[in-house]
N, C-alpha and C positions, 0 to 999 in steps of 0.2 A: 618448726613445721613449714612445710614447703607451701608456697601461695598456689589458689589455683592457675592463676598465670603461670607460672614456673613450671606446671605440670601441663599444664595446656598447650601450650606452644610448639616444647619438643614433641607430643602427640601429634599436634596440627601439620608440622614440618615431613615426619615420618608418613602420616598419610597422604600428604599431597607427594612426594616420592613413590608411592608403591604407586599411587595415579598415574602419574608420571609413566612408569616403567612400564606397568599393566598395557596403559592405553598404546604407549610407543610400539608394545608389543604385540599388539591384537591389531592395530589401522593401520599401519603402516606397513609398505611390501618392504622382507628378504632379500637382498640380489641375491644371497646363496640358492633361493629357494622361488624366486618371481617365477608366476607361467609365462612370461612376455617375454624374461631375457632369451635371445637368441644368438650365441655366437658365431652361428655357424651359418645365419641370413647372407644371401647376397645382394652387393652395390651393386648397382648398374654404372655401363663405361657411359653411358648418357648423363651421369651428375653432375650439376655443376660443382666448382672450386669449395664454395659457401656448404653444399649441401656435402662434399665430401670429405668436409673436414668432422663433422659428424661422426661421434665415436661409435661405432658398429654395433657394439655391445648395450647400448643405450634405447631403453624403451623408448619408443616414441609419445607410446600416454601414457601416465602411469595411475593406474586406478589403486583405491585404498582398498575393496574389497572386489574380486569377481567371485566370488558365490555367496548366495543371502542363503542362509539354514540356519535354523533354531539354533545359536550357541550362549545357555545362560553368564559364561563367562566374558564375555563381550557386554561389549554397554549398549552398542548399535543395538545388537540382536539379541537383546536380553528378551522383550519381547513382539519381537519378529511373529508375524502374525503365520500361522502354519496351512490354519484350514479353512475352507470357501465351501459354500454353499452352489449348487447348480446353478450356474446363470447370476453368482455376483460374480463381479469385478476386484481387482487386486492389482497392485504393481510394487516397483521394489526401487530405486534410485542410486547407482552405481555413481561416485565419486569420481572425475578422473583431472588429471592437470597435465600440460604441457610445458615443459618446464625448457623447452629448448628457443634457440633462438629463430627456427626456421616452422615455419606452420605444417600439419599434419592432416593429410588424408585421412580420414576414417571412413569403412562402408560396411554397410550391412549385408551379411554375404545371406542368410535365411535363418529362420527361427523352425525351432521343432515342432509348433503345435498351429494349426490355425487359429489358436484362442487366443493366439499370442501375436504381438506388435511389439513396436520400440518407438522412442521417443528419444530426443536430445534437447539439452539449453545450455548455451555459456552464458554462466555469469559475468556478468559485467563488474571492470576492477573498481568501480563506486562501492560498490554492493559487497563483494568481498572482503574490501579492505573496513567498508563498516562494521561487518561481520566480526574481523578478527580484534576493532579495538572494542566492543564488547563482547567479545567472547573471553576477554580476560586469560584464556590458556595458549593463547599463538604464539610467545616462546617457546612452549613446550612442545610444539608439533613441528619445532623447523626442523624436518630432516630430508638433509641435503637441498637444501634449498627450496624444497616443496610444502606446502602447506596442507600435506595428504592427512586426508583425516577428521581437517578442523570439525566439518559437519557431520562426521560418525561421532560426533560428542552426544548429540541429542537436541543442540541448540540449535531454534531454529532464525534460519538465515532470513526468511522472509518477514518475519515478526520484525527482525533486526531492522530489515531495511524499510520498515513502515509502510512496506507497496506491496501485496497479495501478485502485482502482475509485474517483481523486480525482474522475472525470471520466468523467459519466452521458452515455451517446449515446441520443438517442430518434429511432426511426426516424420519418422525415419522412411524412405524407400527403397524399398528393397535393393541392390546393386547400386542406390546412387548414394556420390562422394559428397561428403560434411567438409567444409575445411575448418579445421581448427587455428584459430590463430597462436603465433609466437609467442613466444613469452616477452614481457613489454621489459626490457633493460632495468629501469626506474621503480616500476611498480614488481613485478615478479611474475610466477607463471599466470596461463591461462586457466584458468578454473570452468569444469562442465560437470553436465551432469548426464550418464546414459541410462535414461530409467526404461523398464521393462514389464509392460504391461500385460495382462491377462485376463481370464473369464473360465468360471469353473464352467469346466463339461463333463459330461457323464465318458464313460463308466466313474465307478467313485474309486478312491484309492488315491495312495502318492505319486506323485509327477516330478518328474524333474524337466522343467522349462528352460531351453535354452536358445541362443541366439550369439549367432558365429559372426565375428568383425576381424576388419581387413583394417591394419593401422600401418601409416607408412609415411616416411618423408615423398616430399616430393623428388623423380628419379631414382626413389630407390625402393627396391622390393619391398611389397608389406609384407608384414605380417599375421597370422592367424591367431585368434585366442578367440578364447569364449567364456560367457557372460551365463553363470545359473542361477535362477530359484528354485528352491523346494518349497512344494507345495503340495496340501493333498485335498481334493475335496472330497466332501462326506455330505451325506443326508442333514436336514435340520436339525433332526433329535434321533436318537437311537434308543435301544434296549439294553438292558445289562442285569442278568442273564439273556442270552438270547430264546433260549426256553425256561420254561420251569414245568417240574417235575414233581407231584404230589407222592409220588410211591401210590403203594396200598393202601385204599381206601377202608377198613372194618367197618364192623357194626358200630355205629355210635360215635366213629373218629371223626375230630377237625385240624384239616392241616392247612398251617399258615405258611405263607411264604413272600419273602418281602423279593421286591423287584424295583430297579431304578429305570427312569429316563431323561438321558442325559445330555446336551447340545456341547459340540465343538465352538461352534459360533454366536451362540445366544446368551445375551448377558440375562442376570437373574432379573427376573420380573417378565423376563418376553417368552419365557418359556409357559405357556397356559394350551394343558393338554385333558381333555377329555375322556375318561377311560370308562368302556361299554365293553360289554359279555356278547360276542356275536351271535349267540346263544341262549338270552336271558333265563338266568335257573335261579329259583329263591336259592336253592343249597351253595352258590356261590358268588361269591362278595367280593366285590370293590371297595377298601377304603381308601378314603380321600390323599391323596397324594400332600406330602409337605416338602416345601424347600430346603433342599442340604447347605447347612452352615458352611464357610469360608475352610475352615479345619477339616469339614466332611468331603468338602470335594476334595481337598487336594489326597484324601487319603484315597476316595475314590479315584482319583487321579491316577495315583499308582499304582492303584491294584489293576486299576486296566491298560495301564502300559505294559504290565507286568506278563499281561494276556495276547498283549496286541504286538507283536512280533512283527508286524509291518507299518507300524504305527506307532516306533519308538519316543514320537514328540509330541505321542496325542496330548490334548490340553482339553480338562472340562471346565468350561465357563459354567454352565447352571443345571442343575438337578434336582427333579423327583423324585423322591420313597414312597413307592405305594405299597400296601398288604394284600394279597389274596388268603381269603378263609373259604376253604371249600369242606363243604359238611354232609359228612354221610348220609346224617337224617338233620333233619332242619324244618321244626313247627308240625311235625309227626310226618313229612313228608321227604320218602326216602332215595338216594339216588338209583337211578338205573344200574342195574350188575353188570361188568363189563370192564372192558376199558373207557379210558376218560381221554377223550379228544377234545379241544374246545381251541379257540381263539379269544384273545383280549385285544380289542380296538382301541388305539390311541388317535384322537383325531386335534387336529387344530383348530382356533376360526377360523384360518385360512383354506381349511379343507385339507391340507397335508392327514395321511394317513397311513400307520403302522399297525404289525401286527405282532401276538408276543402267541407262540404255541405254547400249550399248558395241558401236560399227559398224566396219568396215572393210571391206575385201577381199582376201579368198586369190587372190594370182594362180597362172597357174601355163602347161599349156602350149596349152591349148584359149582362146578366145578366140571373141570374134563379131565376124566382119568389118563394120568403117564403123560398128560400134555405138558408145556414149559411155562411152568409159570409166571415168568418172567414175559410170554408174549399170551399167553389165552386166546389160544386162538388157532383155526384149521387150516391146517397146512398141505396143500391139492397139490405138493410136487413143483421143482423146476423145469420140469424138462417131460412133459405130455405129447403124444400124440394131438394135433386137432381134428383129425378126420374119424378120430374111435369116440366112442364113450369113455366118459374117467369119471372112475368111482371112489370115494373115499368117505368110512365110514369114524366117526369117535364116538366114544362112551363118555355120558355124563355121569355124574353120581352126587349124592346127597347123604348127609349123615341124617337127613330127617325124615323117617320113613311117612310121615303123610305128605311132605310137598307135593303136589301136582303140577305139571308145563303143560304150557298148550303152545304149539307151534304157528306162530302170526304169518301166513304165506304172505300177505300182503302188505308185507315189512320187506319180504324175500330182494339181494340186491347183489346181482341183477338179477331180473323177474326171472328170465331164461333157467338159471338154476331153478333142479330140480331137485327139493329138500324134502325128507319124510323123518319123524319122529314118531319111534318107537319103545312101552314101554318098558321095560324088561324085569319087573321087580326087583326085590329086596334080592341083593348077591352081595358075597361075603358082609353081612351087617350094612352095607349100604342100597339106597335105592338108587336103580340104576335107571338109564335112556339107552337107548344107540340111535345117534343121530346123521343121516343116509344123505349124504351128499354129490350130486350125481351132475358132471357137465356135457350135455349132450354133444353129438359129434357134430364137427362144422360152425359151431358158436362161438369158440372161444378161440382167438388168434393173437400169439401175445402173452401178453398181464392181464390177471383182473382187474379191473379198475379199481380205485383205494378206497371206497365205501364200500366193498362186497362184505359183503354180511348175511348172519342168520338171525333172527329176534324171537327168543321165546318170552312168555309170559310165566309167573309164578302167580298159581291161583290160589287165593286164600283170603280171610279178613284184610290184609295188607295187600293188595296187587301189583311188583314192581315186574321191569320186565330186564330181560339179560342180553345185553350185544352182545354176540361173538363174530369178530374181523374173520375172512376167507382170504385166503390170497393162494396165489396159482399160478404158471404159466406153461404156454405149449411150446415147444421147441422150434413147430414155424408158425413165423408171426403175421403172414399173409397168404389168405384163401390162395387154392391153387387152381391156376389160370384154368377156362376151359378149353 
C-alpha cells in the first residue's frame, strides 16, 4: 500500500502547478492582447540617443490588472467588493512596474465621476524585495523580468514590511506629471501603485469609474489607457418581493405571505430592521423577522441575480424572513370590502426608511355588476370633456336579499363628486343599487387623484363598510385661460 507521503506529494506538486498557471494566467498582461501595446505610437525627432534606443513596441508601465470587476475566478477579485452605500467611500489599487531603464511620465489626463480621485506610491526597493522573500512565490511571477502580479496574490506587502506607513500615497492632479523612476540595473523594476478612489452617489445603480492616463518616456509621445472600477451603489437594505400581493380576500380567509429584507453591504447582525403597518389593523400581522442561514442567502442570492438583470454581481451579505398574515375576520372583527392598499414600514435606529406596497381584495357580498374583477372599481373614462358634466352610472348587486347600503357622503373623495345611491330592488334573484356618479363641469382637469373613492356602509348586526377606487380623466388637463 502506498504511504500517505507517496500520495501526498504528487497531489502537492500538481496543485501548486495549476497555481502556477492559473495565477501566470489571470495577473499577468498578454502582449497578444495588452491595452497599452501600441505599435503604431510615435517618437519624437527630439529623443535622445538613450531614450531612442527604446523599443517602440514596449509599454512604458505595465500594470497587472486595469479593470477591477467582480471575477470569482481570480484570486485578487474573488472578493472584490461590488456595492457602496451613499456616501461611503471605496477604492481599488492598480499594480504597475517599470521595468525600463529610462524613467517614465505618467499623468492624469480626468476621471469620469466627481466622486472620483486618484492616488499614487512607489514602492520602495527595501520593501519590495522584502516582500518577495516572504512571499515565498517570486519565482513563479518572473515574467519577463517583471514582478507583475506578486501583490494580486492577496499577501499583504505592508504587514511584510512591519511599517503601516512603508508606502507614501500622493494624491494625483489632474494634468500634472508623476515621474516614475527607472528600473535599478541591480535590484529590478520600479514597482507603484495607482489606486482609484471613490464615494457612492446617488442615483443608485452600476457605475463604471474611470480615469484616463498619459504614460510616456521622456521625448516621446505618451500614451493613453485607462484605469476601471465597477461598482454599483444601492440603498442599505432593500425588499424582496418588491410588492406583495394577497389576491382575494373571502369570508373567513388568511393569507400569509413571506417577504425578505436583504443588504448588499451589511454584514449579519448590523441588519436590525423594525417593521410597522402604516396603517395599524388587528386583521394584519407582522411576524418577527429571522436571520437567513449562510446556505439561505446564497440561495437567495441567486434567485435574485436571476431577477436582477442589471445587477448581474449582486452579493447578499445579510437577510430577513418576515410573514405577513392578513385575515378577513380576526377576533369577530371583519375587514373592510374593497380592495386592499396598505403599506409595511421598514425603519432602522438610524432612521433609514422603506416601504413594501401590499394589494388585494376583501371580497364579500356586494359586488358591481359586468365590472372587472380583477380591478372593482368605476371606471369615468380616459378621455372627458372638463368643461360638461360626466356622468357614469354602475349597478351593484347582492345575492342577499335583505342587505341594506347607506351611502357615507362624507367619506365622498374628492368632496366635489357628486355621488347618489339608489335602490332598485330584487332583479333577476339579485338585490340590486345603481350607484350615480356624476363630475361637475370645470372641476376636474387631468386625473383623479389616486384615493378617489366612494364608501358605502352594509347595515346589519355586523357593520362593515365597502371601498370602491374612482378613477378618470379629462382630455385637457388645464383650465382654459380667460
Amino acid at each position: 500500500m502506498k504511504s500517505v507521503t507517496q500520495i501526498a506529494v504528487p497531489i502537492a506538486l500538481v496543485v501548486g502547478l495549476i497555481f502556477g498557471v492559473t495565477f501566470i494566467a489571470n495577473y499577468t498582461t498578454n502582449e497578444a492582447v495588452d491595452p497599452l501595446l501600441d505599435p503604431a505610437a510615435n517618437a519624437s525627432n527630439s529623443a535622445s540617443p538613450a531614450e531612442k534606443s527604446l523599443p517602440l513596441n514596449e509599454v512604458p508601465l505595465r500594470f497587472g490588472l486595469t479593470v477591477a470587476e467582480p471575477k470569482p475566478d481570480y484570486y485578487y477579485l474573488r472578493d472584490y467588493k461590488t456595492h457602496y452605500e451613499v456616501g461611503e467611500k471605496g477604492s481599488f489599487d492598480f499594480w504597475f512596474s517599470n521595468k525600463h531603464p529610462s524613467m517614465v511620465n505618467l499623468t492624469l489626463g480626468g476621471v469620469s465621476c466627481q466622486c472620483t480621485d486618484a492616488a499614487i506610491a512607489l514602492v520602495p526597493m527595501t520593501v519590495w524585495n522584502r516582500f518577495q522573500e516572504h512571499s515565498g512565490v517570486s519565482s513563479l511571477l518572473q515574467i519577463g523580468g517583471v514582478h507583475v502580479g506578486a501583490p494580486l496574490a492577496g499577501l499583504s506587502l505592508l504587514s511584510i514590511a512591519h511599517n503601516p506607513n512603508a508606502v507614501q500615497f500622493k494624491t494625483l492632479q489632474m494634468k500634472g506629471v508623476e515621474e516614475i523612476p527607472a528600473a535599478d540595473p541591480k535590484s529590478g523594476p520600479q514597482m507603484g501603485i495607482f489606486r482609484l478612489n471613490w464615494e457612492g452617489k446617488s442615483p443608485v445603480g452600476p457605475k463604471r469609474l474611470t480615469a484616463t492616463l498619459f504614460a510616456g518616456f521622456p521625448g516621446i509621445n505618451s500614451r493613453m489607457f485607462t484605469i476601471e472600477a465597477v461598482e454599483t451603489v444601492t440603498p442599505g437594505f432593500r425588499f424582496w418581493p418588491m410588492e406583495l400581493s394577497v389576491g382575494d380576500l373571502t369570508a373567513g380567509a388568511v393569507k400569509q405571505r413571506d417577504f425578505y429584507i436583504f443588504s448588499c453591504t451589511r454584514e449579519p447582525g448590523q441588519l436590525r430592521i423594525d417593521m410597522t403597518d402604516s396603517n395599524p389593523n388587528p386583521n394584519v400581522v407582522i411576524q418577527p423577522g429571522s436571520e437567513l442561514t449562510e446556505p439561505e442567502l446564497r440561495e437567495l442570492e441567486k434567485t435574485l441575480r436571476g431577477l436582477a438583470k442589471d445587477e448581474p454581481n449582486l452579493v447578499v451579505k445579510s437577510a430577513l424572513r418576515f410573514r405577513l398574515d392578513v385575515h378577513e375576520t380576526k377576533d369577530g372583527k371583519q375587514m373592510d370590502l374593497g380592495p386592499l392598499n396598505r403599506r409595511l414600514i421598514a425603519k432602522t435606529p438610524k432612521g433609514e426608511e422603506l416601504s413594501l406596497p401590499v394589494t388585494g381584495v376583501v371580497r364579500g357580498e356586494v359586488r358591481i355588476a359586468g365590472g372587472d374583477r380583477n380591478n372593482d372599481l368605476i371606471d369615468l373614462g380616459q378621455s372627458f370633456p372638463s368643461n360638461r358634466e360626466h356622468v357614469q352610472e354602475v349597478r351593484l348587486v347582492s345575492d342577499n336579499p335583505t342587505l341594506e347600503l347607506q351611502l357615507l357622503k362624507e367619506e365622498i373623495r374628492p368632496s366635489y363628486l357628486e355621488i347618489t345611491l339608489e335602490p332598485k330592488g330584487v332583479v333577476d334573484g339579485k338585490k340590486t343599487w345603481m350607484l350615480r356618479v356624476i363630475v361637475p363641469a370645470g372641476k376636474l382637469f387631468g386625473q383623479l387623484p389616486s384615493e378617489s373613492k366612494v364608501v358605502l356602509k352594509v347595515q346589519g348586526a355586523v357593520e362593515r363598510k365597502i371601498r370602491i377606487p374612482i378613477k378618470g380623466q379629462t382630455f385637457d388637463k388645464n383650465p382654459a385661460p380667460f
